[in-house]
VOBA-1610 file (N, C-alpha, C; in pm, whole numbers, padded with zeros to 5 digits, always signed):
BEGIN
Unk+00084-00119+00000Unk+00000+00000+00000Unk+00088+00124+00000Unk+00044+00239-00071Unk+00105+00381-00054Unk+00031+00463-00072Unk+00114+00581-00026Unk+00028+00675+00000Unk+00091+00751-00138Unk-00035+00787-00240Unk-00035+00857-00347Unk-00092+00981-00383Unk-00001+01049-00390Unk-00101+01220-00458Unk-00134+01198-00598Unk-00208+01234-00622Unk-00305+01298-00787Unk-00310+01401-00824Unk-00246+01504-00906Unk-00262+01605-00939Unk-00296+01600-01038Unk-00438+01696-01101Unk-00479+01672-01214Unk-00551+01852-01237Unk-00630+01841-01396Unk-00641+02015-01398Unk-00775+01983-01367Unk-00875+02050-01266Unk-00962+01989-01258Unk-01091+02069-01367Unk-01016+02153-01441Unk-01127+02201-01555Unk-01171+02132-01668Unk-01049+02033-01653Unk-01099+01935-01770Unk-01092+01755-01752Unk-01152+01746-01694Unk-01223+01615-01671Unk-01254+01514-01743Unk-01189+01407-01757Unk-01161+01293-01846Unk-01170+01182-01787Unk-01259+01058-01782Unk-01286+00979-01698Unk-01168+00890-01721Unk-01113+00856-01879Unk-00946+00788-01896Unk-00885+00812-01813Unk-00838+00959-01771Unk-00751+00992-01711Unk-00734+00923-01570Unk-00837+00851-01518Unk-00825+00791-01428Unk-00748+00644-01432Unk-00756+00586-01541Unk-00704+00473-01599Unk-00579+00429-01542Unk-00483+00515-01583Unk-00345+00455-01510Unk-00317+00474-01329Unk-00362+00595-01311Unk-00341+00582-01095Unk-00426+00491-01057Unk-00545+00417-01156Unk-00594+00324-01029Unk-00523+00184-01097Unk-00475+00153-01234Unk-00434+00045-01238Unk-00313+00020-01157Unk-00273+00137-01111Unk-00125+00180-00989Unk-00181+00123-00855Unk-00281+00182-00807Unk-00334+00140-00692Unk-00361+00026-00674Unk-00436-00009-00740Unk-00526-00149-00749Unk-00324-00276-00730Unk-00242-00204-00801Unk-00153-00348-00834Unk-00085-00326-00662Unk-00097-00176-00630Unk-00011-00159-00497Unk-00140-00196-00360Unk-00230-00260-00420Unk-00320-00235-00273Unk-00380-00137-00255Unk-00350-00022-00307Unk-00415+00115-00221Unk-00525+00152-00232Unk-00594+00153-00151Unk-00721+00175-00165Unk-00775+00313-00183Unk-00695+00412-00087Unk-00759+00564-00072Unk-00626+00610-00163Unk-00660+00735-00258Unk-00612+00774-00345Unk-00618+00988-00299Unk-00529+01042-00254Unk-00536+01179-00206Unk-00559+01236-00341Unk-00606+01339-00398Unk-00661+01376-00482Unk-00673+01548-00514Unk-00573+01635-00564Unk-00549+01781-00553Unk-00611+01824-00744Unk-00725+01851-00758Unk-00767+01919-00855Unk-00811+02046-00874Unk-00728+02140-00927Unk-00752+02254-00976Unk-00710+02323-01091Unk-00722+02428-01100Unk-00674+02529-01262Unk-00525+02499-01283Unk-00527+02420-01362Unk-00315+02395-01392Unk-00296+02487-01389Unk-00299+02591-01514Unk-00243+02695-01538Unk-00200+02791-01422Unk-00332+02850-01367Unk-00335+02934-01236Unk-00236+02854-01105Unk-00225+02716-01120Unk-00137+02646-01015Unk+00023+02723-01089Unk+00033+02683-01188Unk+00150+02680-01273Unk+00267+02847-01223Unk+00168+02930-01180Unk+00249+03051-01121Unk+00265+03032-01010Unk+00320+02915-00946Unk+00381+02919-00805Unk+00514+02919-00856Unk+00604+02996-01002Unk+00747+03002-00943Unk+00776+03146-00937Unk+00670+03275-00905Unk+00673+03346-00865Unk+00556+03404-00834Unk+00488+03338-00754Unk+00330+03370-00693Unk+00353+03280-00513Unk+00288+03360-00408Unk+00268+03259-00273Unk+00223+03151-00301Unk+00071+03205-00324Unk-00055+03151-00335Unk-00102+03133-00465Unk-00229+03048-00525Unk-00293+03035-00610Unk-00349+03203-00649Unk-00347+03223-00791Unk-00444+03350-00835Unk-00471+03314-00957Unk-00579+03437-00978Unk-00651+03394-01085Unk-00576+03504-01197Unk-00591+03441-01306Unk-00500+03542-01458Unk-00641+03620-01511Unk-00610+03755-01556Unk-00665+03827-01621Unk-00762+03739-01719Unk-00872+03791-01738Unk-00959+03725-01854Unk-00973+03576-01803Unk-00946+03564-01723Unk-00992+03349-01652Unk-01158+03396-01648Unk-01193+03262-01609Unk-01353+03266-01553Unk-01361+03334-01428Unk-01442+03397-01423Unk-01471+03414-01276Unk-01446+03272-01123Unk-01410+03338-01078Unk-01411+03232-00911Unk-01445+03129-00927Unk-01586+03216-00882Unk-01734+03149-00869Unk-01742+03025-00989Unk-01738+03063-01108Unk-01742+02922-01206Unk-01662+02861-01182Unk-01527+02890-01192Unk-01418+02749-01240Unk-01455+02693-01126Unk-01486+02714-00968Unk-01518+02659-00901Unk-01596+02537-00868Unk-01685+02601-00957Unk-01811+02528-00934Unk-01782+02411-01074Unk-01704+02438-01145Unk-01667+02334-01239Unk-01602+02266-01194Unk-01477+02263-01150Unk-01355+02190-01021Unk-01498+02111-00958Unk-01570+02141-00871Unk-01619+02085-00763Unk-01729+01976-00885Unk-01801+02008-00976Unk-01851+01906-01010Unk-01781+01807-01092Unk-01655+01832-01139Unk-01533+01765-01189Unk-01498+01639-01087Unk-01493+01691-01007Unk-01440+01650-00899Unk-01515+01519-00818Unk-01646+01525-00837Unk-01742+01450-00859Unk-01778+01381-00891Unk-01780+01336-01038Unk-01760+01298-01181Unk-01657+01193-01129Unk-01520+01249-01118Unk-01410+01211-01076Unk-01424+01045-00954Unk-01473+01114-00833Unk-01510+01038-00736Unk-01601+00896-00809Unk-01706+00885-00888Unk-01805+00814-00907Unk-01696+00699-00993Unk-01634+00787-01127Unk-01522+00691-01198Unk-01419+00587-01105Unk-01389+00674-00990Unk-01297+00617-00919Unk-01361+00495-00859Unk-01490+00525-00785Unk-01519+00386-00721Unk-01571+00308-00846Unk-01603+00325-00985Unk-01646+00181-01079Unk-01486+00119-01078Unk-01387+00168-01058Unk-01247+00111-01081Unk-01210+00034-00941Unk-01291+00018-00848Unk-01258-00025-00726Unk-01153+00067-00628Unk-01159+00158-00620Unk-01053+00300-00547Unk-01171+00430-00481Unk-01128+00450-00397Unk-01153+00603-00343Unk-01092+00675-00338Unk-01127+00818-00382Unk-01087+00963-00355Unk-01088+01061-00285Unk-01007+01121-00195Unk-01041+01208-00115Unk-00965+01400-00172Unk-01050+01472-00136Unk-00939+01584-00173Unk-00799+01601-00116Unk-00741+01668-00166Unk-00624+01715-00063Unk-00615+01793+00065Unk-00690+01906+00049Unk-00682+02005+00150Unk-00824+02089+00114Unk-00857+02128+00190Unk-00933+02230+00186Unk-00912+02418+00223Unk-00958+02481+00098Unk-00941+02619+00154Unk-00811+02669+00060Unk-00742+02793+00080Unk-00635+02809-00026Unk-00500+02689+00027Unk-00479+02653-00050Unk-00334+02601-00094Unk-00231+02702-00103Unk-00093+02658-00025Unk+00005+02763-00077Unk+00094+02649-00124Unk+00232+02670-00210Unk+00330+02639-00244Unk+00364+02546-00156Unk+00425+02627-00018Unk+00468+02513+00090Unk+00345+02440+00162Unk+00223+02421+00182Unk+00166+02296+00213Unk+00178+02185+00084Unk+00184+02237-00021Unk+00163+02155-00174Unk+00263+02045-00148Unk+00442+02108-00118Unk+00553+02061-00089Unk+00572+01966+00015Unk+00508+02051+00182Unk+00505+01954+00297Unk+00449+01818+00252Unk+00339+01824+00197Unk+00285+01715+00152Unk+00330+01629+00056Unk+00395+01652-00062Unk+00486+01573-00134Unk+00565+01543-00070Unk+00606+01562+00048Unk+00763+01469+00127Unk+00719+01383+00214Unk+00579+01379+00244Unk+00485+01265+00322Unk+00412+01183+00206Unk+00473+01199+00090Unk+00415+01123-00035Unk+00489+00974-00063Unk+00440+00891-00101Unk+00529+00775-00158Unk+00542+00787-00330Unk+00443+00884-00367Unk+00479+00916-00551Unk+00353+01040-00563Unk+00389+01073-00622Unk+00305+01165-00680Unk+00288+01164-00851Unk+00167+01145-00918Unk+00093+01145-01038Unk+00051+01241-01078Unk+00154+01290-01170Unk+00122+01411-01243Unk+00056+01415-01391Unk-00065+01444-01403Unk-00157+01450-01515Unk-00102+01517-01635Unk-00015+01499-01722Unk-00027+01610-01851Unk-00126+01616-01972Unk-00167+01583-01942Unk-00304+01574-02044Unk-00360+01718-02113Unk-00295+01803-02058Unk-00350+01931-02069Unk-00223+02057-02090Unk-00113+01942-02153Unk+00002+02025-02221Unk-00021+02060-02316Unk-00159+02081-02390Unk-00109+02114-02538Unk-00139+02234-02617Unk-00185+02360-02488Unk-00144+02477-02554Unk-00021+02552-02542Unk+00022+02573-02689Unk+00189+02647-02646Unk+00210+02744-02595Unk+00056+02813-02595Unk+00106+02971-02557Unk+00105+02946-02391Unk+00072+02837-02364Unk+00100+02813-02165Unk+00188+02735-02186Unk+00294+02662-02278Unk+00403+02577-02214Unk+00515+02684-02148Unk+00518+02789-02144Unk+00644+02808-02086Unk+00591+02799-01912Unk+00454+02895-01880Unk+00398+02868-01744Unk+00443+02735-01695Unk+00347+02622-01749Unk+00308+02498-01699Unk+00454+02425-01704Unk+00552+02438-01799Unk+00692+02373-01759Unk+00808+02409-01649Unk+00760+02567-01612Unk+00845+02657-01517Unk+00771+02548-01386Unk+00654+02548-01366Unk+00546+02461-01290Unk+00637+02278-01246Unk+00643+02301-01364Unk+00650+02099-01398Unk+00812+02110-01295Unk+00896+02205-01360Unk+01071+02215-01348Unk+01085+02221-01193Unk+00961+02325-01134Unk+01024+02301-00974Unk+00967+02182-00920Unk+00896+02105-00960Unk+00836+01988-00858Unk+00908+01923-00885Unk+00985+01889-01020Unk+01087+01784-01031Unk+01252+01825-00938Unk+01234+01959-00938Unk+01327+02002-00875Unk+01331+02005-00715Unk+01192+02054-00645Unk+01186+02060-00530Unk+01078+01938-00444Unk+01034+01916-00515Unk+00935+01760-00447Unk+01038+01678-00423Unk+01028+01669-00305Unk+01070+01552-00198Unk+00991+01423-00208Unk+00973+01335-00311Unk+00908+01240-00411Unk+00947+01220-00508Unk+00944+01082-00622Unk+00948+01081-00666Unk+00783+01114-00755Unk+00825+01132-00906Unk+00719+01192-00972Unk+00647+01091-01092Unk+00508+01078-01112Unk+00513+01005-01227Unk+00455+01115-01349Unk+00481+01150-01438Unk+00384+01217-01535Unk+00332+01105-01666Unk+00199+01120-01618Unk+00151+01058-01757Unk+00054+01082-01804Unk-00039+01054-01925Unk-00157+01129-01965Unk-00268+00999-02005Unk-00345+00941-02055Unk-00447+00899-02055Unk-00423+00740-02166Unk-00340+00784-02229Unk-00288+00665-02280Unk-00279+00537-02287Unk-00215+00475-02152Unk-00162+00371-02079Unk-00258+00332-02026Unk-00282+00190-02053Unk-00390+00103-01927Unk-00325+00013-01859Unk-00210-00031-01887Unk-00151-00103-01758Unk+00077-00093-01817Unk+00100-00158-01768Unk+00252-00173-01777Unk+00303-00355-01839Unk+00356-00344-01966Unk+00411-00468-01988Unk+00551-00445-02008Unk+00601-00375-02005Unk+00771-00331-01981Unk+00793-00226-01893Unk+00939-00195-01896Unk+01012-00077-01794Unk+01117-00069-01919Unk+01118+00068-01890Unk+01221+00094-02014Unk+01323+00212-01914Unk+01411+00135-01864Unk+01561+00231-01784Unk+01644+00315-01875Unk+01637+00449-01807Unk+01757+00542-01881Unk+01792+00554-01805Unk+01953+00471-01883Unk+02074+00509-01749Unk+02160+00590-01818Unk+02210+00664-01813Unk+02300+00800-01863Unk+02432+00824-01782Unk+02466+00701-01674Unk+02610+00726-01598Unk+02617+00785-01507Unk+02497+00796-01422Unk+02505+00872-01340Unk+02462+00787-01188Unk+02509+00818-01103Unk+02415+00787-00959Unk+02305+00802-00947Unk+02266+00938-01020Unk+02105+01014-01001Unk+02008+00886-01080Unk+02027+00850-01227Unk+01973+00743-01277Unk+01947+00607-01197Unk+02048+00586-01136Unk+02094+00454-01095Unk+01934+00466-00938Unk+01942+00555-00892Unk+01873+00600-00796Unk+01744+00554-00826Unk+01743+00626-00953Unk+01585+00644-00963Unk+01525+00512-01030Unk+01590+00398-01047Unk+01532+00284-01130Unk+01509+00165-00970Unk+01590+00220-00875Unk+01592+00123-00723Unk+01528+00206-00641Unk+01431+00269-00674Unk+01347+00374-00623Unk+01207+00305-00685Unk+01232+00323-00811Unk+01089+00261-00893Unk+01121+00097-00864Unk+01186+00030-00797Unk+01200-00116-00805Unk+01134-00121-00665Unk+01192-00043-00583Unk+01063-00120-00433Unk+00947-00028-00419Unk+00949+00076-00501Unk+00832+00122-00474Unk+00698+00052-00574Unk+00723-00042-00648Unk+00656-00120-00693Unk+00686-00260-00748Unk+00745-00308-00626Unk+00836-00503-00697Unk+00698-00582-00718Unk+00574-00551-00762Unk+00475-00599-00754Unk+00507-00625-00993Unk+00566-00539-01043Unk+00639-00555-01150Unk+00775-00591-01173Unk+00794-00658-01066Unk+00971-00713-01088Unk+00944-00824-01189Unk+00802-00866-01231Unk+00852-00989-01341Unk+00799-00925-01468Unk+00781-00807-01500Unk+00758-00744-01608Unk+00938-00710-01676Unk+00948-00744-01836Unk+01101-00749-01827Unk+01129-00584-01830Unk+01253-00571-01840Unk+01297-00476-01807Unk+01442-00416-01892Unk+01416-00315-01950Unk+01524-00276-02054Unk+01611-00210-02060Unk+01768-00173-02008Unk+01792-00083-01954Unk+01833+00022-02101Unk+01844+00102-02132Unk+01899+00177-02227Unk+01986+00286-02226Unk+02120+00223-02277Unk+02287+00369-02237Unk+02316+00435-02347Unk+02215+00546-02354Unk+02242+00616-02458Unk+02426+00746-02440Unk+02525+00689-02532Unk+02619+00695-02580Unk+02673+00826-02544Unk+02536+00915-02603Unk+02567+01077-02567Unk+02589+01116-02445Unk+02537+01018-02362Unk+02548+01106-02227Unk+02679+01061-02161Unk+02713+01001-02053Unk+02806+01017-01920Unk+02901+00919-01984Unk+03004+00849-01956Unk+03100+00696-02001Unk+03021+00615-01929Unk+03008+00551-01950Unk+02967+00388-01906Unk+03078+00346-01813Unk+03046+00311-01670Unk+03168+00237-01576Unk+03183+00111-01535Unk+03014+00137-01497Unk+02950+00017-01420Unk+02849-00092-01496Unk+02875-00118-01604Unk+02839-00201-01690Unk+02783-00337-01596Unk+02881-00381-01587Unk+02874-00560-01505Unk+02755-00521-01350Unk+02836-00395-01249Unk+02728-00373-01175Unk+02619-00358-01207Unk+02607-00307-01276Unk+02430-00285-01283Unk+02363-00422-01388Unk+02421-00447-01455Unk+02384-00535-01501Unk+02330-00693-01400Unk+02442-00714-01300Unk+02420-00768-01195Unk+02287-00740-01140Unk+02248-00634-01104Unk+02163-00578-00973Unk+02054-00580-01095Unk+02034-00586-01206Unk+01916-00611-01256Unk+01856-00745-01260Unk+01950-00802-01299Unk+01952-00996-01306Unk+01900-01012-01139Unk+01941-00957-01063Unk+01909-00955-00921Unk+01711-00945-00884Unk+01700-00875-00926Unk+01545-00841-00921Unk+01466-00846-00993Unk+01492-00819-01137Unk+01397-00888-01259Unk+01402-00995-01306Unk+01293-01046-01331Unk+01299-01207-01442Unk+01357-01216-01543Unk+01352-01098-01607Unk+01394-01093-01760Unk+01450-00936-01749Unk+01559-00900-01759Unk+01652-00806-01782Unk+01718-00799-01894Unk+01763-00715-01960Unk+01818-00683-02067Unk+01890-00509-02061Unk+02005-00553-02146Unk+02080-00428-02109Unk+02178-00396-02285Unk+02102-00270-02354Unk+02196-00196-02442Unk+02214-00099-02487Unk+02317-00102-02570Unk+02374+00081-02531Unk+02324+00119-02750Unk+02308+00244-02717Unk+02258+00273-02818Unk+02310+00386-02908Unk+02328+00464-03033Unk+02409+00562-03096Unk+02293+00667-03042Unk+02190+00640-03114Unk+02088+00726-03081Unk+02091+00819-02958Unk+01955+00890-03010Unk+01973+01033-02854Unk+01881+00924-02795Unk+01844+00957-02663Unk+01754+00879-02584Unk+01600+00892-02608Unk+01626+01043-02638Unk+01385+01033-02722Unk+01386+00977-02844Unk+01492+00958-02943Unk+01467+00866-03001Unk+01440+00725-02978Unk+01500+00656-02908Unk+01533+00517-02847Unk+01389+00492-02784Unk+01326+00591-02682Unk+01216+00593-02633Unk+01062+00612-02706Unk+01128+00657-02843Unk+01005+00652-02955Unk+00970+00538-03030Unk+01136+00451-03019Unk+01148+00349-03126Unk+01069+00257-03043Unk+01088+00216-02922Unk+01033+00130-02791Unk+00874+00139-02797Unk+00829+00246-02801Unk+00671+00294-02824Unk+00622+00261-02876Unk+00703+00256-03019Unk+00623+00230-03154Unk+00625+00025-03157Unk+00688+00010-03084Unk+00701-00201-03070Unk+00576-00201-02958Unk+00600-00118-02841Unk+00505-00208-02734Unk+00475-00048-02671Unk+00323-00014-02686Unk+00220+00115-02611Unk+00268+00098-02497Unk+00224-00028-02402Unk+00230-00031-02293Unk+00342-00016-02182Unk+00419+00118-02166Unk+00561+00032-02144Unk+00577+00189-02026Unk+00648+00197-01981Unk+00699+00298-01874Unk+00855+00326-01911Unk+00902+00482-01848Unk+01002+00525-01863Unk+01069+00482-01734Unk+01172+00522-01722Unk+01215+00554-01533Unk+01351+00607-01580Unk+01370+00751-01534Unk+01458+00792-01524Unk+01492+00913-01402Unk+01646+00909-01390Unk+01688+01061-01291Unk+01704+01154-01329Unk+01710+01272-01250Unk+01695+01383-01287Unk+01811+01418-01334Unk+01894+01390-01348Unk+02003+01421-01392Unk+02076+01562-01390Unk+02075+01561-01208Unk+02127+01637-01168Unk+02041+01718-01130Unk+02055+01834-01019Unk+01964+01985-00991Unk+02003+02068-01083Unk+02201+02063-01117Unk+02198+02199-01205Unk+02144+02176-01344Unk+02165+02055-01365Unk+02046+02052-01501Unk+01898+02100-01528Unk+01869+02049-01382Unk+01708+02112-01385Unk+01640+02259-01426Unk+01777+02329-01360Unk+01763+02465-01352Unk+01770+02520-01513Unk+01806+02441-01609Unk+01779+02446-01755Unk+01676+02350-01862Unk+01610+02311-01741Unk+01481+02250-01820Unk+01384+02309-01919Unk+01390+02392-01923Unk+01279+02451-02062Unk+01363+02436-02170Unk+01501+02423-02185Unk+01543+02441-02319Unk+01629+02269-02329Unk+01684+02209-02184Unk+01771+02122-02256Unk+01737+01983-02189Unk+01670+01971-02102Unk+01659+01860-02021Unk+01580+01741-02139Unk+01597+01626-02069Unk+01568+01510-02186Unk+01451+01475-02154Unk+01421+01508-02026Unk+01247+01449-01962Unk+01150+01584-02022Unk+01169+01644-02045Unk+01101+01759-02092Unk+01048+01692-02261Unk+01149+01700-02325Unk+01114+01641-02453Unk+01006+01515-02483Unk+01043+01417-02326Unk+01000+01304-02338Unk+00844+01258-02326Unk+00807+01399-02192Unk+00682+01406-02158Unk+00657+01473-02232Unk+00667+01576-02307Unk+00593+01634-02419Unk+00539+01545-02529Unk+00599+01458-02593Unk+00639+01392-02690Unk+00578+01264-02703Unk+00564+01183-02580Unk+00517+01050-02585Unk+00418+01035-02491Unk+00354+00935-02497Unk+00238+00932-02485Unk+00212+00785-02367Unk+00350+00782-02318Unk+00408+00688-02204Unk+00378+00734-02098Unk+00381+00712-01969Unk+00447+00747-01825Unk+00591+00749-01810Unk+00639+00864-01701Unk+00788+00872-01703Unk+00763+00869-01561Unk+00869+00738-01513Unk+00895+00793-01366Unk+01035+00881-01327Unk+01052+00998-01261Unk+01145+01077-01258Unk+01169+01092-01118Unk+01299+01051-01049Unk+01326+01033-00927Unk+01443+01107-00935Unk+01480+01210-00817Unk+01612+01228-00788Unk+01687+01168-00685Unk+01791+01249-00620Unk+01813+01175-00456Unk+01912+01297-00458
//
């Protein structure tokens, strides 16, 4: 069992979207599912806002409100035909730091992108995306409506500790898929390769079926080619680094990846 956050936009309401956190729950036991729905966008200015506000020309309060709350609803009814319950997060305004306190009492947090696809808000909603990957004390999943369950793991290891972290992070936080195989992928461009045999070891260790190769390709390629063989499949990668993070709108590789595919990425630092 774990304890899971849901973040989703709650203006736009998609009963799919429920699809992958409860096939998560359901495989982890969990029964109660914490549940934070509101205006992405208007969330999206917490990297220079306290509190939640509303943008010029939005709906009034009073509506998006009352849309959130019957969203929200909607939401609840989907959840129990899937066998799961929902509870909100908090009640009343939200600031930045309760959002945070609470991601470090999280065992993952599920981040909805479903609602990346106007450009004239990607720079908001990625400034948004860059500090939770940066400052959530959690690991993160982002995924969008796609996925109904997991028949692979697809590892990007890039040479780093931070990678290495985040794949034995996603291994006990769900060994309920240790016999789903598992692929690791060393794309070339990034770090030297050291630990070949180690890790190779420590996979043979916990998966049934492991597999490990290194590739010319950039890594969103590699992760497109994987897509296009098997829908069902998951990312897991590290952040690769904080000072990288701090250049996520223009160079980071998880940026591309969640934009781009139509997978789950799990993104862990340490």
């Amino acid at each position: 069992m774990l304890k899971m956050l849901l973040y989703t936009d709650g203006m736009y309401f998609k009963p799919e979207i429920l699809n992958f956190p409860a096939y998560l729950a359901n495989l982890t036991h969990t029964k109660i599912m914490e549940v934070y729905a509101d205006d992405m966008l208007n969330t999206a200015l917490w990297y220079d806002q306290k509190t939640f506000v509303t943008l010029p020309g939005q709906i009034a309060e009073k509506e998006k409100y009352e849309t959130i709350e019957k969203n929200f609803q909607k939401l609840g009814e989907e959840a129990d035909k899937r066998g799961i319950l929902i509870k909100p997060f908090e009640d009343g305004t939200v600031t930045q730091e309760l959002f945070f306190k609470h991601l470090r009492y999280s065992d993952v947090l599920l981040l909805d992108i479903h609602s990346l696809n106007n450009p004239s808000e990607d720079v908001v909603r990625f400034k948004f995306f860059r500090d939770i990957l940066m400052y959530g004390e959690c690991p993160v999943i982002l995924f969008s409506s796609g996925i109904q369950h997991i028949d692979e793991i697809l590892f990007a290891y890039n040479g780093t500790p931070s990678s290495v972290f985040a794949i034995k992070q996603f291994s006990y936080l769900f060994p309920q898929l240790m016999d789903k195989p598992l692929r690791a992928i060393y794309a070339q461009e990034t770090e030297k390769m050291h630990d070949k045999k180690l890790l190779i070891d420590w996979m043979n260790t916990h998966y049934v079926e492991a597999y490990y190769e290194e590739t010319q390709e950039r890594l969103l390629d590699s992760f497109l080619s994987s897509y296009q063989q098997n829908k069902q499949i998951i990312g897991v990668m590290g952040s690769f680094g904080r000072s990288l993070l701090s250049q996520m709108l223009h160079k980071s590789e998880a940026l591309h990846l969640m934009k781009m595919l139509p997978i789950p990425l799990f993104i862990s630092h340490w």
